[in-house]
C-alpha positions as CSV (number, residue, x, y, z in Angstrom):
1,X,-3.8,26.7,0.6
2,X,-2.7,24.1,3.0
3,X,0.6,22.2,2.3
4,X,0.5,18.9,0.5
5,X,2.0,17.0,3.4
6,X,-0.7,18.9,6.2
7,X,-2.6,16.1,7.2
8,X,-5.2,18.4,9.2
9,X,-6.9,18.2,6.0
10,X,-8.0,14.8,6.8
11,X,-8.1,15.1,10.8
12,X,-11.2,14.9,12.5
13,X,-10.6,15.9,16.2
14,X,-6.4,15.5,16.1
15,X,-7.4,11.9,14.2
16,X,-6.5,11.2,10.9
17,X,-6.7,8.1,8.9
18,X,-3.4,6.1,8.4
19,X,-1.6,3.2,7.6
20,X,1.8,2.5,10.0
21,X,4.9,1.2,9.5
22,X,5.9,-0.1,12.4
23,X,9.3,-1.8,13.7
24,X,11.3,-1.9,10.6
25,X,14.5,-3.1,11.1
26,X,18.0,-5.1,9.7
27,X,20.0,-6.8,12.2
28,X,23.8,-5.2,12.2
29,X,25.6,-8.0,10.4
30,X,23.5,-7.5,7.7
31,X,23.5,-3.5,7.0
32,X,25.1,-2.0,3.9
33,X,23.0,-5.4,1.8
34,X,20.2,-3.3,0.5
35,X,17.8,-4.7,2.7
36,X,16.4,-1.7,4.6
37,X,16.2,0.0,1.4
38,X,14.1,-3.0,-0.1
39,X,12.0,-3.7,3.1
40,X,11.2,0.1,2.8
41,X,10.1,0.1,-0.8
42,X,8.1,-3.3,-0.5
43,X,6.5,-1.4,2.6
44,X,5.6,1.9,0.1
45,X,4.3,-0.8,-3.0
46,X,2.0,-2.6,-0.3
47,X,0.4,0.9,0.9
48,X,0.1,2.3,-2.6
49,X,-2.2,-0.9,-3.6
50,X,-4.2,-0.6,0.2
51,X,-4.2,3.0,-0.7
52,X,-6.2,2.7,-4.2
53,X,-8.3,-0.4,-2.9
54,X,-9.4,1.3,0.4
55,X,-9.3,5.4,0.2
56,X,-6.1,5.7,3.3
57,X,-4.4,8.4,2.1
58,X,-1.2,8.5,4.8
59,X,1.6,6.1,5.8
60,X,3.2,6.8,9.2
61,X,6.3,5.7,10.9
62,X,7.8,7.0,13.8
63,X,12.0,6.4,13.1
64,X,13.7,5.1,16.4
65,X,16.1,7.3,16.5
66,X,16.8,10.9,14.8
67,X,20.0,9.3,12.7
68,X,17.1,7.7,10.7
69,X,15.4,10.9,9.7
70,X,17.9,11.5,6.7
71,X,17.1,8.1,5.3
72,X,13.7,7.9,5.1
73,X,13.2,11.7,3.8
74,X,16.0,10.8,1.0
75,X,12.8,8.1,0.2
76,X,10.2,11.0,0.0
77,X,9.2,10.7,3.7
78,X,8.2,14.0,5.5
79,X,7.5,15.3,8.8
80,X,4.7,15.7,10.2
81,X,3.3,16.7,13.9
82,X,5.3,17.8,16.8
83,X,6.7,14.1,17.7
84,X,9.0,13.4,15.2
85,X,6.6,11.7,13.1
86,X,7.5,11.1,9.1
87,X,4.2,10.5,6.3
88,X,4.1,9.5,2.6
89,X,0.9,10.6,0.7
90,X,-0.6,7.6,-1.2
91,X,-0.3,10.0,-4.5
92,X,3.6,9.8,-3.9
93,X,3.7,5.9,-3.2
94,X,1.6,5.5,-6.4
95,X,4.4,7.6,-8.1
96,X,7.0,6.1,-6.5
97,X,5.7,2.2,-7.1
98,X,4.7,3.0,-11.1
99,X,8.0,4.9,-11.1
100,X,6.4,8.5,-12.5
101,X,7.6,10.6,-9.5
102,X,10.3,13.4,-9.7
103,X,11.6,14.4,-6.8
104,X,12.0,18.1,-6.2
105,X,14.8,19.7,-6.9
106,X,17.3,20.3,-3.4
107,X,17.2,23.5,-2.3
């Protein structure tokens, strides 16, 4: 059985459909605010609602650096492809947004 996060499942020739965050960013005077963290989330509530109105079942983003890795997985990002690449389902930003997901546990 194929992992949840393998999105060959919905490739077609190395394609898959997507939704991506692009270029998400807080200025430095205004870090440690909350603001990546709410810019993130509003970005996750906006895909879940495109996600149940038109069938795209992935949101991308590509962080611009590796230090950004940790953040976005602690928000149920994963990796994906060879490229440093991160995904959310659409099932987890539904859970996420109506606030019925549980994380796994760390381990």
């Amino acid at each position: 059985m194929k992992r949840a996060h393998d999105v060959t499942r919905w490739a077609t020739n190395g394609v898959f459909p997507a939704l991506q965050l692009e270029y998400l960013g807080v200025c430095e005077r205004h870090k440690r605010l909350g603001i990546r963290s709410f810019l993130t989330m509003d970005a996750v509530t906006t895909f879940s609602r495109l996600a149940e109105t038109t069938g795209v079942p992935v949101l991308t983003l590509q962080p611009l650096n590796a230090d950004l890795i940790p953040y976005y997985r602690d928000r149920n990002f994963l990796p994906y492809g060879r490229g440093g690449g991160m995904m959310m389902l659409a099932e987890t930003a539904i859970r996420l947004r109506d606030g019925t997901f549980d994380a796994p546990p760390n381990g």
